[in-house]
C-alpha positions, -999 to 999 in steps of 0.1 A, spaced: -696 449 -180 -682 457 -140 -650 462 -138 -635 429 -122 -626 433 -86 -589 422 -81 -571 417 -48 -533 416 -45 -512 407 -17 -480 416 -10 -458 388 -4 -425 386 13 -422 418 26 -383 421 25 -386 409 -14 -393 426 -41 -436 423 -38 -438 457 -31 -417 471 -58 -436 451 -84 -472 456 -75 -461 496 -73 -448 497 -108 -474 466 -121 -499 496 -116 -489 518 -130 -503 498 -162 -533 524 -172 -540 493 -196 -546 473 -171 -575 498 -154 -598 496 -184 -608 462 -167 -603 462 -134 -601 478 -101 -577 464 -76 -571 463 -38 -534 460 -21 -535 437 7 -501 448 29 -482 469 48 -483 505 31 -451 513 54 -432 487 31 -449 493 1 -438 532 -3 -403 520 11 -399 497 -17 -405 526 -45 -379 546 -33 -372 577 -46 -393 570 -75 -422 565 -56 -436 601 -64 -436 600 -102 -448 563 -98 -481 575 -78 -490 605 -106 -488 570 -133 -508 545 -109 -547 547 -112 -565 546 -77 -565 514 -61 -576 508 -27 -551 495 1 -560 476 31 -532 485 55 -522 459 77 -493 478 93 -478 443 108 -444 446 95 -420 464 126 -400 493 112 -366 490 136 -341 471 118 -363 465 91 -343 454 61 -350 445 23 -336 407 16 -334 394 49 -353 367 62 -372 369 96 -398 353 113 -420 383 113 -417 388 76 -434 354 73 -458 360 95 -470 392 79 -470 373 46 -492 349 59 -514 378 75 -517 384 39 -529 359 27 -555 350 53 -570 389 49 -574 378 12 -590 344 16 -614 367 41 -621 391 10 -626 358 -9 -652 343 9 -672 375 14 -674 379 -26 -657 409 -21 -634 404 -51 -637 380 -82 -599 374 -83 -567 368 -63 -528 378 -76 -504 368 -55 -469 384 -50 -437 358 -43 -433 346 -2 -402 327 10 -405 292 23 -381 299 45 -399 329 64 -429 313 64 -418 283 78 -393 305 106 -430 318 114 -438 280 120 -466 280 88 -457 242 78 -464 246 37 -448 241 5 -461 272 -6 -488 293 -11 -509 264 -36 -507 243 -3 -522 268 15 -551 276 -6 -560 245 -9 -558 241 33 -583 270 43 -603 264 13 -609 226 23 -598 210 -11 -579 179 -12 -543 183 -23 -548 157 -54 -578 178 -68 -561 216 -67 -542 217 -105 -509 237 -104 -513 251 -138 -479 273 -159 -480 291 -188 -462 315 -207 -469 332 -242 -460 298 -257 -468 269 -237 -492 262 -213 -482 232 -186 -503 217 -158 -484 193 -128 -494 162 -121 -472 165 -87 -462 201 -68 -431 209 -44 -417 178 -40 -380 162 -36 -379 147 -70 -369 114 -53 -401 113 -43 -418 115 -72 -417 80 -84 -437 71 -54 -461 101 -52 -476 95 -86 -507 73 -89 -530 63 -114 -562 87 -98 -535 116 -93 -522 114 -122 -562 117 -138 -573 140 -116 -546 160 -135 -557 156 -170 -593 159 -161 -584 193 -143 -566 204 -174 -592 200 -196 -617 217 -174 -590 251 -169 -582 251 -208 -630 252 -212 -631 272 -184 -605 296 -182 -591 298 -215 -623 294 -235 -612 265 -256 -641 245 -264 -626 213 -276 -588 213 -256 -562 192 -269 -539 180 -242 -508 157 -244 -497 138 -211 -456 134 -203 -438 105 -197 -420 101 -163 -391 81 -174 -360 87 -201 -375 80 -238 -410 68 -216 -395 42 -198 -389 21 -233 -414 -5 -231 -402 -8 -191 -368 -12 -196 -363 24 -179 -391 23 -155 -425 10 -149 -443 44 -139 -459 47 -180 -469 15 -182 -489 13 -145 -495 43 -142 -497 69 -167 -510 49 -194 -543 37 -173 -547 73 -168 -547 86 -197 -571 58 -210 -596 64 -180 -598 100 -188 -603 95 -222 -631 77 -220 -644 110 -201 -631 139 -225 -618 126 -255 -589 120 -271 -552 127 -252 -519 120 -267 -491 101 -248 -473 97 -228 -447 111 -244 -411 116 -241 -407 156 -225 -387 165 -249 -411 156 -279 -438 165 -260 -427 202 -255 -416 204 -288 -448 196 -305 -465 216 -279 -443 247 -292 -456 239 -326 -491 248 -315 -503 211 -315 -514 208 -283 -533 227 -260 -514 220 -229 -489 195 -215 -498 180 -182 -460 174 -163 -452 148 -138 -430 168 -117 -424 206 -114 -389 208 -130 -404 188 -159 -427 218 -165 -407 251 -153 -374 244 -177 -392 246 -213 -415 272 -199 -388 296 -183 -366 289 -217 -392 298 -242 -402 326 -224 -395 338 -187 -411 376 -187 -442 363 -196 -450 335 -170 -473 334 -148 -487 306 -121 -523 295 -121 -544 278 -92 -572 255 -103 -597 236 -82 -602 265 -56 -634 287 -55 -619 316 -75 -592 322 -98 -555 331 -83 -524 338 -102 -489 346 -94 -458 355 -113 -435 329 -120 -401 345 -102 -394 337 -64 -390 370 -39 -354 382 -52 -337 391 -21 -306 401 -41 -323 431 -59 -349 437 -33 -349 474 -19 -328 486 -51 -356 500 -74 -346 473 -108 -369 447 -104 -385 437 -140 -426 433 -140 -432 419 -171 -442 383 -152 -462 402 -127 -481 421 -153 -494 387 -166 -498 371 -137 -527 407 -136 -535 401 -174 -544 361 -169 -563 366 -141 -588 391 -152 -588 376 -185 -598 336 -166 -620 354 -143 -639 374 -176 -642 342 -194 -656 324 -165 -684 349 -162 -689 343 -194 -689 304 -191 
């Protein structure tokens, strides 16, 4: 079988994205799959390394790098947030979707960006799921943000939003879109021919009959019993807590969350190295590491790549599988 073609971009420039794709290939595991290409600033990206950066090269298997030299070296600095950090982020990211659409790689891994340099650059998103799902033309409701670490996997019925919000966000339709979108990444991506999937509650002990809220009983529960008319049978809603639980015990599949916290706690609890970010819904598979840019470590050589290196693993492992499909 071809090695699968995987494209990396760097991220936030002044995080640590540079640091951890450098050591992340230095994996000769990884290589027996794959081939990958660097989308960034190659100025940067030897920066980052540091003093290492010579031993790290004899280590790292060849890998092509599409040098975008956009980020300015005066006054560069690691951990600092600037307009034109953002910018080249986002430079990034459009070079990849480019790659994407030409067929010119069967995967996408994407380092950590900052909201906030992004949005200094004046790119309006929530992140870089929202942004897929813009230049791709996919409707927010039908791109799945799915987690998952060595012990749980968790899909989210709602993204990056103010949890005040979330109340009003959910719907019946969103809320199936996401179990139906579940189900199809657990067949597709995961090879799991018959997935079993329990569905959270929103509310305290699932709203208790209504007495805590309303959302299970007009919402969720409709859901749930309009998708399984589709795929079978789903537990829930449940209480998080049980559901997680039980889902640590192997007895479901996946969990689909109603809001992000919901999901991220139990998964960065049971096992933070080992998480990794997964886009469904868009025309290839794209993963990302589950940690945000690190300004506070950036530049000093320490960063940890364990959620990286998964974030590499899941996505050549998906995008084998969905050959295979």
């Amino acid at each position: 079988m071809n090695k699968v073609r995987v494209g990396i971009t760097m991220g936030e420039p002044a995080g640590i994205g540079p640091e951890i794709i450098a050591k992340s290939l230095g994996v000769a595991q990884l290589h027996k799959l794959a081939q990958f290409c660097v989308i960034g600033d190659k100025w940067v990206f030897n920066k980052a390394q540091g003093e290492k950066r010579k031993a790290q090269d004899e280590k790292r298997k060849a890998q092509s790098f599409i040098d975008l030299k956009n980020v300015p070296h005066r006054n560069f600095c690691f951990g600092k947030i600037k307009p034109e950090y953002g910018k080249a982020a986002m430079d990034y990211l459009k070079i990849a979707v480019d790659l994407i659409k030409k067929r010119q790689i069967d995967c996408l891994v994407t380092a950590p960006i900052s909201k906030e340099s992004i949005n200094a650059a004046g790119f309006k998103y929530s992140g870089q799921t929202e942004f897929f799902a813009q230049v791709f033309g996919k409707k927010k409701e039908d791109i799945l943000m799915f987690l998952l670490n060595k012990y749980l996997k968790i899909s989210l019925a709602s993204r990056h939003l103010p949890l005040c919000n979330v109340g009003s966000y959910l719907n019946k339709n969103l809320v199936y879109k996401a179990i139906i979108a579940t189900f199809k990444t657990l067949k597709l991506y995961f090879a799991i021919a018959q997935p079993r999937i329990c569905v959270c509650a929103l509310n305290p002990h699932a709203g208790e009959a209504g007495l805590l809220g309303k959302e299970e009983i007009e919402i969720i529960k409709p859901a749930i019993k309009k998708a399984a008319q589709r795929i079978g049978e789903i537990i829930g809603p449940l209480p998080a807590d049980t559901a997680f639980s039980l889902a640590r015990q192997k007895r479901f599949d996946a969990v689909v969350a109603m809001y992000h916290d919901q999901a991220l706690v139990p998964l960065k609890i049971t096992d933070f190295a080992s998480g990794v970010n997964l886009t469904f819904g868009l025309d290839v598979v794209r993963t990302s590491p589950l940690h945000g840019t690190a300004f506070d470590i950036a530049g000093a050589n320490i960063a940890r790549t364990d959620s990286f290196v998964s974030a590499l693993k899941t996505a050549i492992q998906c995008t084998l599988n969905q050959k295979r499909d």
